[in-house]
VMD Tcl script that draws the C-alpha trace (Angstrom):
set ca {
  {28.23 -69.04 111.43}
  {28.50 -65.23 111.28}
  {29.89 -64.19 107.93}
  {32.77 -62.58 107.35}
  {34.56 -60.09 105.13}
  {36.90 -60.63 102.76}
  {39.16 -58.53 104.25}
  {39.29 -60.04 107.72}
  {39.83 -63.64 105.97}
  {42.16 -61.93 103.86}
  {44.35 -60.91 106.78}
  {43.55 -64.12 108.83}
  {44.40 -67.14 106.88}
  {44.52 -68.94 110.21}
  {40.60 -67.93 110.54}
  {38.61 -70.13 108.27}
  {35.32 -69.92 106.65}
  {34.17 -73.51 108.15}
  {35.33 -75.33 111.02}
  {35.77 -78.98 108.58}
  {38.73 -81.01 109.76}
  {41.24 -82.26 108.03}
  {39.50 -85.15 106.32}
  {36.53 -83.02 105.43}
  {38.89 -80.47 103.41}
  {40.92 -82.97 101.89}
  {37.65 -84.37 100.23}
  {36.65 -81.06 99.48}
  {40.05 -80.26 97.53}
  {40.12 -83.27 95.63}
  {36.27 -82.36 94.89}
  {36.75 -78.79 94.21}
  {39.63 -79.94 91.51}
  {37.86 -83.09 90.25}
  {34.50 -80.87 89.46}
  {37.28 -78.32 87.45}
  {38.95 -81.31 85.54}
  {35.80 -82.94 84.49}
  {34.34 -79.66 83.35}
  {37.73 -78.92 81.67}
  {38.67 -81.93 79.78}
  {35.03 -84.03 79.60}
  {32.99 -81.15 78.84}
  {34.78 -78.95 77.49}
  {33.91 -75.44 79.55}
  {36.33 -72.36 79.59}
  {38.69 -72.22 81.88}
  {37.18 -69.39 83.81}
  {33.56 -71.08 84.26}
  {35.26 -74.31 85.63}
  {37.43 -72.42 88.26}
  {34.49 -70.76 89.07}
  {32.38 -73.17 89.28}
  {34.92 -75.28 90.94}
  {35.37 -72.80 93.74}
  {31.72 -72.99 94.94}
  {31.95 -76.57 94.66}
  {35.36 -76.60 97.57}
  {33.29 -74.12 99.11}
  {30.13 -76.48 99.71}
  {31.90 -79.64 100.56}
  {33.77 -78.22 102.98}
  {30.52 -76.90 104.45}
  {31.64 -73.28 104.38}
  {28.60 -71.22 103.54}
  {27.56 -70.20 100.52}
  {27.92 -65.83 100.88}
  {31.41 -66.31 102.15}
  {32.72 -68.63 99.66}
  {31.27 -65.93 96.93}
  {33.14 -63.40 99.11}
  {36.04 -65.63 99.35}
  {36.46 -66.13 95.54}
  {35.46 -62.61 94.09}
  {37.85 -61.44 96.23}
  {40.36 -63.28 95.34}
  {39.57 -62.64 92.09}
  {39.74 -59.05 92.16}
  {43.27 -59.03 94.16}
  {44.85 -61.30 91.72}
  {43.48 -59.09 88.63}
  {44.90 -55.80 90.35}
  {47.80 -57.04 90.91}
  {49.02 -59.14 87.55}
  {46.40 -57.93 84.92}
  {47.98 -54.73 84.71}
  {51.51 -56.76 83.92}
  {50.14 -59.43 81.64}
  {47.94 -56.28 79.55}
  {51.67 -54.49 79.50}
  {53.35 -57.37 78.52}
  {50.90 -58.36 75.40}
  {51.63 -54.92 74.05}
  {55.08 -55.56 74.03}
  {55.05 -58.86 72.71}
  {52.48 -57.50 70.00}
  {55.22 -54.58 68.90}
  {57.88 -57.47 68.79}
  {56.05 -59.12 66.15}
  {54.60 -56.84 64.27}
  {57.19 -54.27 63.57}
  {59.79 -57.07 62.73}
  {61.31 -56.70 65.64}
  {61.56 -60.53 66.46}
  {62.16 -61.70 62.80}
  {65.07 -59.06 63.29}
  {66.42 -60.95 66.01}
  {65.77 -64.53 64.50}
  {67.56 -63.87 60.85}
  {70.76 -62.14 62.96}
  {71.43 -64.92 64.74}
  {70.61 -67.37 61.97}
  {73.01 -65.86 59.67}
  {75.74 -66.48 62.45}
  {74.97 -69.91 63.18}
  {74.85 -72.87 61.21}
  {75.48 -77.44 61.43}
  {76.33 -78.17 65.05}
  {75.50 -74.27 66.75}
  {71.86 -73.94 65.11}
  {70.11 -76.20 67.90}
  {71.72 -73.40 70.33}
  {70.95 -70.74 68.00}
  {67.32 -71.90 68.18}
  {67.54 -71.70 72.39}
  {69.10 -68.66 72.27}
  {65.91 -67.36 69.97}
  {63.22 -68.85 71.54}
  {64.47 -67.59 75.47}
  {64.87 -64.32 74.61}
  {61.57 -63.97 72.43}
  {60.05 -65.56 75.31}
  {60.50 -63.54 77.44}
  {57.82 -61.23 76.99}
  {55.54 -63.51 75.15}
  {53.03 -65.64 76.18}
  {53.52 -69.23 75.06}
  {51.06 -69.85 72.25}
  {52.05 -66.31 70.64}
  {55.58 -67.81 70.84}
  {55.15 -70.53 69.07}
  {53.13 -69.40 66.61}
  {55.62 -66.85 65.84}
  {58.88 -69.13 65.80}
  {57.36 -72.33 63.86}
  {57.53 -70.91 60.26}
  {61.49 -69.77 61.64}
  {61.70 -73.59 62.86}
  {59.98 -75.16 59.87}
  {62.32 -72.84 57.46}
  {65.65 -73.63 59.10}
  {64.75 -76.98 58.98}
  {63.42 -77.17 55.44}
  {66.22 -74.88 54.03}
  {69.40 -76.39 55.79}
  {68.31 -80.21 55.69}
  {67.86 -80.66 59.20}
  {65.87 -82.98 61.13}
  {62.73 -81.54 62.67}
  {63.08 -81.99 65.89}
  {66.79 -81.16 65.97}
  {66.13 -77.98 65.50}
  {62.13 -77.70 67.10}
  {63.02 -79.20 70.34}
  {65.34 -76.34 71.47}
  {63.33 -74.12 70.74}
  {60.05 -75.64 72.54}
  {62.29 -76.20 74.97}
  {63.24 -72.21 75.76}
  {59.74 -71.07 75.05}
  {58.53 -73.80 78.08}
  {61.13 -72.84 80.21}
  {60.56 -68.84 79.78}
  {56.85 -69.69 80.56}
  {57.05 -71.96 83.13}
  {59.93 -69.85 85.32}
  {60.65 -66.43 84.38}
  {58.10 -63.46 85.24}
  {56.99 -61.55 83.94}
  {54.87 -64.56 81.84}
  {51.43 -65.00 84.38}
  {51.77 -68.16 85.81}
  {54.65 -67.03 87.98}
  {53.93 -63.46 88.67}
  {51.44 -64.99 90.10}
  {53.22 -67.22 92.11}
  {55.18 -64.81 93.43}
  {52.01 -62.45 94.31}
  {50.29 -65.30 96.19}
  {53.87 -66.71 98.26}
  {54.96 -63.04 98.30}
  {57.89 -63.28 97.10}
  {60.43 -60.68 95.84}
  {60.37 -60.65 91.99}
  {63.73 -59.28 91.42}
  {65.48 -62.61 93.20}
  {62.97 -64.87 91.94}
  {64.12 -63.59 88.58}
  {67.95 -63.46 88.69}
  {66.99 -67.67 90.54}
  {64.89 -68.30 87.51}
  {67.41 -67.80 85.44}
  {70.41 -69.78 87.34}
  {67.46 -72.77 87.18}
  {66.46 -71.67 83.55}
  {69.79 -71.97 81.70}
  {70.93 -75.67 82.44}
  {67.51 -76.72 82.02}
  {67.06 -75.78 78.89}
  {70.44 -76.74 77.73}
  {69.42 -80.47 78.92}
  {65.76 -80.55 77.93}
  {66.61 -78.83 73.93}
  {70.02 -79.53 72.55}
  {70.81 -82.31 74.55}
  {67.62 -84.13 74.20}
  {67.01 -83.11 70.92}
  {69.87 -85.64 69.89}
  {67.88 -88.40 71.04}
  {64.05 -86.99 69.93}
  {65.78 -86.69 66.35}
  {66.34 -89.94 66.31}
  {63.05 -91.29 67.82}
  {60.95 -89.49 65.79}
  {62.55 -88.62 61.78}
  {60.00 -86.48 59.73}
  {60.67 -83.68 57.67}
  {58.62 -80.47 57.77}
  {55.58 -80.41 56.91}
  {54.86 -78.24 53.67}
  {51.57 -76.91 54.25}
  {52.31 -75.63 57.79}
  {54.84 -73.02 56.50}
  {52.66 -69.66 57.08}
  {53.61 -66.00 55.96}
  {55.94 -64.34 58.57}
  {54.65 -61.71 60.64}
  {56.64 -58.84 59.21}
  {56.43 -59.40 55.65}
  {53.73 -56.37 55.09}
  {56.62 -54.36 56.91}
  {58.78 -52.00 54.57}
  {61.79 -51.73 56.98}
  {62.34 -53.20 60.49}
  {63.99 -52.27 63.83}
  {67.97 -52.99 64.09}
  {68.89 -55.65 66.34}
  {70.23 -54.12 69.24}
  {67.45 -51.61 69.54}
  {65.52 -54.83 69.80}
  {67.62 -57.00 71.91}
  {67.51 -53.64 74.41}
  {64.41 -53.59 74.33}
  {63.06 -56.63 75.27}
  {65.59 -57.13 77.85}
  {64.68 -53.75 79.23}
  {62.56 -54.56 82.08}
  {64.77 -57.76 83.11}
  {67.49 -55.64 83.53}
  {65.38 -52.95 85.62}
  {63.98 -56.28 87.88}
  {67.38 -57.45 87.88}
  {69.09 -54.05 88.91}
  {65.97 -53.68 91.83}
  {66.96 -56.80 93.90}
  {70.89 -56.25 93.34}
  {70.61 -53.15 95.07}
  {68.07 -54.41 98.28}
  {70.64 -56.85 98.45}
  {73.64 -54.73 98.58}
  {72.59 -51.72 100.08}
  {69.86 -52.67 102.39}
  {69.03 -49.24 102.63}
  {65.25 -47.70 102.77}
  {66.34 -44.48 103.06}
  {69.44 -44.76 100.50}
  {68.54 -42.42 97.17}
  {69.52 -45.07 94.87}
  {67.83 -48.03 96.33}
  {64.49 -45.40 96.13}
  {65.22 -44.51 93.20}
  {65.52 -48.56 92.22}
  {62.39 -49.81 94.26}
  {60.73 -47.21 91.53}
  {62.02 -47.92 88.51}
  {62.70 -51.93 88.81}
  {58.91 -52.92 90.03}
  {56.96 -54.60 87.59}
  {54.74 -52.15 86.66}
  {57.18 -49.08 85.62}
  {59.36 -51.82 84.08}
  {57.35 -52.99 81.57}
  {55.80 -49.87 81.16}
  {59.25 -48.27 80.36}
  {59.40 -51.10 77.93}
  {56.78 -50.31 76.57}
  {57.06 -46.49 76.18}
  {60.33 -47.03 74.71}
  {59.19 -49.87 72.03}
  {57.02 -47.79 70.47}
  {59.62 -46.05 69.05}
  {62.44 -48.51 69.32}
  {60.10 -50.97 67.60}
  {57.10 -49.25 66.31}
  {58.77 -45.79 64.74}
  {61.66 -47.52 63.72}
  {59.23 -50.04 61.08}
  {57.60 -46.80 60.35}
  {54.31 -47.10 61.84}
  {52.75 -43.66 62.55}
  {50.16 -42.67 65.19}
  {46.87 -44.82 63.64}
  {49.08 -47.67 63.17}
  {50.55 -47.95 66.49}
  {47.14 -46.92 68.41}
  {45.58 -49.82 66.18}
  {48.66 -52.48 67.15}
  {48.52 -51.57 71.04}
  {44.63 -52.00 70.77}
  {44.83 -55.22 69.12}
  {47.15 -56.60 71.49}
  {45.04 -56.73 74.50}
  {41.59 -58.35 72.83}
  {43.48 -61.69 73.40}
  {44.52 -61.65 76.76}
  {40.59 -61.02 77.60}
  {40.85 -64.78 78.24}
  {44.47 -65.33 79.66}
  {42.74 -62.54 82.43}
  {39.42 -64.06 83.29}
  {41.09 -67.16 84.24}
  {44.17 -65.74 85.96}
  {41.59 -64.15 88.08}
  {39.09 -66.98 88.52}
  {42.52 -68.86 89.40}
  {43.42 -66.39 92.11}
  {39.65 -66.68 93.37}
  {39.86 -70.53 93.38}
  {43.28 -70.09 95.24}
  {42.05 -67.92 98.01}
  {38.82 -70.22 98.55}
  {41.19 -72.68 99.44}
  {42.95 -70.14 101.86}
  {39.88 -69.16 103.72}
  {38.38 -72.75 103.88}
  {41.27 -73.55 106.11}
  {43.37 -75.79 103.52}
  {46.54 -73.89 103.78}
  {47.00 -75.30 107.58}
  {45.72 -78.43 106.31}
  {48.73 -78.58 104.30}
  {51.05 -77.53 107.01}
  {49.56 -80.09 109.48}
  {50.35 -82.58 106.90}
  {53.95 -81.33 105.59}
  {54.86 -81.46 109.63}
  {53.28 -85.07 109.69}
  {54.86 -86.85 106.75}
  {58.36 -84.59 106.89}
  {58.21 -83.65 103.14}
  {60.84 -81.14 102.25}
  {58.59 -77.92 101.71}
  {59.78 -76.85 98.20}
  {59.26 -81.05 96.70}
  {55.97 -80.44 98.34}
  {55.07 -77.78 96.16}
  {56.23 -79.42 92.84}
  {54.03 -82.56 93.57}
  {50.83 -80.61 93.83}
  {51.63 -78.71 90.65}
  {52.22 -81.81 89.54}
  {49.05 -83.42 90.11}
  {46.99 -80.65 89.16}
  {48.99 -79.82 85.73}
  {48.30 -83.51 85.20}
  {44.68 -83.35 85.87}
  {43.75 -80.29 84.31}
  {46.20 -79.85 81.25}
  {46.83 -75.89 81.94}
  {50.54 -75.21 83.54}
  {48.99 -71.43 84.61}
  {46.07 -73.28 86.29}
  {48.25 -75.60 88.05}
  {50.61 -73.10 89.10}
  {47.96 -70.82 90.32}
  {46.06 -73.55 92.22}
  {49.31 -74.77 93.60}
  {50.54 -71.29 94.83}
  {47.19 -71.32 96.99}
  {47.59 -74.71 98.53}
  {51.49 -73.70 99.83}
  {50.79 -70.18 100.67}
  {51.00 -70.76 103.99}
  {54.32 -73.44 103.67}
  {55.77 -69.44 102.66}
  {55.59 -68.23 106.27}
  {58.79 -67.32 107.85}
  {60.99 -68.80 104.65}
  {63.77 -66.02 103.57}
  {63.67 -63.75 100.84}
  {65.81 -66.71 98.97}
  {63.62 -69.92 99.95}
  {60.29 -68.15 98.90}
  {61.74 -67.39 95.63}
  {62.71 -71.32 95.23}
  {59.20 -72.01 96.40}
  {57.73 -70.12 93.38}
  {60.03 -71.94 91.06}
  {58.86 -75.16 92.40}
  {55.84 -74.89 91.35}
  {56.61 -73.22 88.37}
  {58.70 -76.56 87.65}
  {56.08 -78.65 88.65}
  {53.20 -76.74 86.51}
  {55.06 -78.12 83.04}
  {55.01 -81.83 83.38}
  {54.01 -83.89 81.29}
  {51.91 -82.18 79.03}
  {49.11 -84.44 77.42}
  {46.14 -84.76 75.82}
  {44.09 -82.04 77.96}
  {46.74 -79.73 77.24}
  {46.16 -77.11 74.64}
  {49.84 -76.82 74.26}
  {49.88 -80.37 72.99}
  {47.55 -80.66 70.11}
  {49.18 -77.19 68.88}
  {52.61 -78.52 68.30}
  {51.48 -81.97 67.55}
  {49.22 -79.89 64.01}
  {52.32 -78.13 63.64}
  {55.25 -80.40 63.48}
  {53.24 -82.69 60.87}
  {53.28 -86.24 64.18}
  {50.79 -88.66 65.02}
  {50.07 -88.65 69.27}
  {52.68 -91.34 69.67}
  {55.41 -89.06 68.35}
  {54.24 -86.45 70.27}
  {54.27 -88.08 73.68}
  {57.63 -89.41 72.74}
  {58.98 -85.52 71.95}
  {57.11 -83.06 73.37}
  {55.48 -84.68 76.04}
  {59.05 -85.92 77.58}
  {60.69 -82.80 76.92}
  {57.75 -80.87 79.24}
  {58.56 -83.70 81.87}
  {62.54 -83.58 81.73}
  {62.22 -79.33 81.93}
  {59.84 -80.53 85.03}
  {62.13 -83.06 86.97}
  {66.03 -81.20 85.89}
  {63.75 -78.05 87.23}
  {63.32 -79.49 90.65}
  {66.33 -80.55 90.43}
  {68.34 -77.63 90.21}
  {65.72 -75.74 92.81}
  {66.57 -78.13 95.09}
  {70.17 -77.75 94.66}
  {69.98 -74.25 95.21}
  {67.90 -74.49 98.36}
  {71.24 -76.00 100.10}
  {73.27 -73.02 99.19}
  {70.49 -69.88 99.55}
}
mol new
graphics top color blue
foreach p $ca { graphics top sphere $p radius 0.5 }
foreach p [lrange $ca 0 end-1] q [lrange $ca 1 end] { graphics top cylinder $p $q radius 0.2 }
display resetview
């Protein structure tokens, strides 16, 4: 078979590396992801070395041969870094100045002193979404446990009462809203618009996370009674901080590039314009790139000045933010390689042929293979990025408002059920003090109700956009 470029497969997904039918490829998928779980969970490899790995491995049972698949996934690879590593990089540096000016402590103790009995499990939603937002979801917890374990401790409340909401809007804010990497990739591979799949995010975000954390939390509280657990109270991030930024300046912000996003897609949508000056001037300033980056020009003095950090201090704080994402990156990338593997080996019109043959609704579709996947391999931004790939090509011809519901799908789908090969899992289980039983029964179900009331509201909204 003559080989060809990553380009031409690139801009022929219809043109596939092998000529396998679709029995061939469907043993090759289920081998391709069976080779990553069992590297993942039984043998513990990185992330990035199992995708990797995992790619060639699609690539050879689907008899593609062995240059092209390399092609295949390094370029994948490379188009998924340019495109979200720039955004995840920005995003860590915000996330970074958030916590270590004060800046989210600031935000926590305002609305804490305004809230108390019945309101703190909202207060704790309220926290945890809108810290979450540019934060990825370990640095989120780890921030907003010793705020959990204190409220708890401090105003005799139970545990999970008050940690489930917040879990809760850190999940959601991962799973749904951009710009967190699992959907901003999403939205790269289905090519969607960010802007609506943000302001749809958010109509599926809030009543989910209403039901999965206060609601919920009623009934986890009473499942599973502990108090908090002494020794897992650390120092707060901000307590080598003389002063911190105000609130508002905070709140602003953070909220900063939403708005931009937000402002982007109400304006394509209202003035439909390409050669209208303020829909240019919008298509500029609300893409992803200059809106974090405004975010992040403006939080180092909303954020950084304002706790008094001078030049050293905030070169040091932006440099320290991105040596952890080295990680989150590689396997973003290795995801986007594994994803267009499965593009140019011809699974995409597997999936079609079969979505036409057993008449499943394309956007349930999508949530059942994140689904499986999150379930075999633990990660929601591996499942989401794997997933993404397989439904590309269910993307074609949808509108500007389906493809956004598409992404959300599997953004609902990438959260459920989080087990024992999830990271996630172990992290709040040390944490909140429980045994594996209590966790399944708390955490566990709350990842699976934010999964199925997630689907549930996307699917709603697919009747109406």
């Amino acid at each position: 078979m003559t080989r060809l470029s990553v380009e031409t497969l690139a801009a022929d997904a219809t043109a596939p590396i092998t000529s396998a039918g679709n029995a061939q490829l469907g043993i090759a998928v289920l081998a391709g992801i069976a080779v990553i779980v069992l590297l993942i969970t039984r043998f513990k490899l990185h992330a990035f070395l199992a995708l990797t790995i995992g790619s060639l491995a699609l690539g050879a049972f689907a008899g593609a041969p062995l240059g092209a698949t390399v092609d295949s996934f390094t370029g994948g690879l490379g188009k998924t870094v340019a495109s979200v590593g720039v955004l995840i990089a920005l995003g860590a540096i915000l996330g970074r100045l958030l916590a270590d000016s004060g800046g989210a402590d600031q935000i926590v103790d305002t609305i804490l002193a305004r809230a108390g009995g019945r309101a703190m499990p909202w207060a704790m939603v309220l926290i945890a979404s809108v810290i979450g937002l540019p934060l990825f979801f370990e640095v989120g917890i780890v921030l907003l446990i010793p705020v959990v374990l204190l409220v708890a401790k401090r105003g005799n409340y139970s545990l999970m009462r008050i940690g489930i909401p917040a879990l809760a809007g850190l999940s959601v804010m991962h799973g749904l809203i951009p710009p967190h990497p699992g959907p901003l990739v999403a939205i790269d591979a289905l090519g969607a618009n960010l802007g609506v799949t943000l302001a749809l995010g958010v109509l599926v975000a809030v009543p989910t996370v209403v039901i999965a954390g206060p609601l919920f939390a009623r009934y986890a509280a009473r499942w599973v009674d502990i108090p908090a657990p002494e020794k897992m109270i650390p120092a707060r991030p901000s307590e080598d901080v003389e002063r911190r930024p105000g609130f508002g300046a905070t709140v602003a912000t953070v909220l900063l590039p939403v708005v931009l996003m937000l402002a982007k897609a109400l304006v394509d949508i209202v003035v439909d314009d390409p050669d209208n000056g303020v829909q240019k001037v919008t298509d500029v300033v609300g893409s992803p790139l200059i809106a974090l980056l405004a975010a992040v020009l403006v939080g180092l003095f909303t954020l950084g000045r304002a706790a008094g950090f001078g030049k050293d201090r905030l070169a040091s704080t932006v440099e320290k933010s991105l040596a952890p994402i080295a990680g989150v990156l590689m396997i973003v990338g290795a995801g986007g390689g594994f994803k267009q593997t499965l593009i140019d080996v011809g699974v995409g019109q597997m999936i079609l042929d079969l979505s036409r043959d057993w008449s499943v609704p394309a956007l349930l579709l999508a949530w059942l293979i994140a689904v499986a996947i999150r379930l075999a391999t633990g990660s929601a931004t591996v499942a989401t990025i794997s997933a993404a790939g397989l439904v590309a090509p269910l993307a074609e011809g949808m509108s500007t408002g389906q493809t956004a519901l598409l992404v959300l799908a599997v953004g609902a789908g990438s959260l459920f059920l989080s087990h024992v090969n999830d990271a996630g899992f172990w992290l709040v289980k040390e944490y909140f003090g429980m045994d594996v039983g209590q966790t399944l029964k708390t955490w566990s179900l709350m990842e699976t109700i934010i999964s199925v009331v997630g689907i549930g509201f996307v699917l709603l909204l697919s009747l109406v956009v």
